[in-house]
N, C-alpha and C positions, 0 to 999 in steps of 0.2 A: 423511452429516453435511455439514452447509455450513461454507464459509469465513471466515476469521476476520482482521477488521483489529485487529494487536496495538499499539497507541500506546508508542512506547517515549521516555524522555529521555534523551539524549547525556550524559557525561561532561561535554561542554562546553556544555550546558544545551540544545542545541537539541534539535527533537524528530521523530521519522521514526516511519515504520510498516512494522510487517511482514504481506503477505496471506500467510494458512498453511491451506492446503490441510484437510480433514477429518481426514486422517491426522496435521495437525502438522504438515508438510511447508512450510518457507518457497520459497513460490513468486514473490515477489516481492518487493523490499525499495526504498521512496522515496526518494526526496534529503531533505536535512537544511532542517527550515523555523526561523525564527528564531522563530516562537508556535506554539502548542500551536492557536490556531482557525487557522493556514496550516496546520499537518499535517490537521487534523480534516475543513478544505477539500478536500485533496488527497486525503482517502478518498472523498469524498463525491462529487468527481472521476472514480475509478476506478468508483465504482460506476456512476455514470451511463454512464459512454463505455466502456466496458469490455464492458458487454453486445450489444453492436453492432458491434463493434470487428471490420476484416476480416484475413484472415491471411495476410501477405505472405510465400509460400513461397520463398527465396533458395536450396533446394537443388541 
């Protein structure tokens, strides 16, 4: 199963997203945007650059 961008609203109204893996698994959580199209931006973000994206091994 694929992954899942969940839009969520803050408490204090701004809005962020969580990616959760097939299993539900939050694997990733945004910074807080001040509109719902900067969060919606910011998935559409990861999707783009994400699949490409190289991995910087620090171990």
């Amino acid at each position: 199963m694929a992954g899942t961008f969940e839009l969520k609203t803050a408490k204090s109204g701004q809005f962020h997203f969580n990616l959760k893996a097939g299993n539900g698994q939050v694997i990733a959580t945004s910074e807080m945007y001040e509109s719902k199209a900067s969060a919606l931006n910011g998935i559409e973000s990861v999707k783009a650059n994400a699949a490409g994206a190289a991995i910087d091994d620090q171990t």
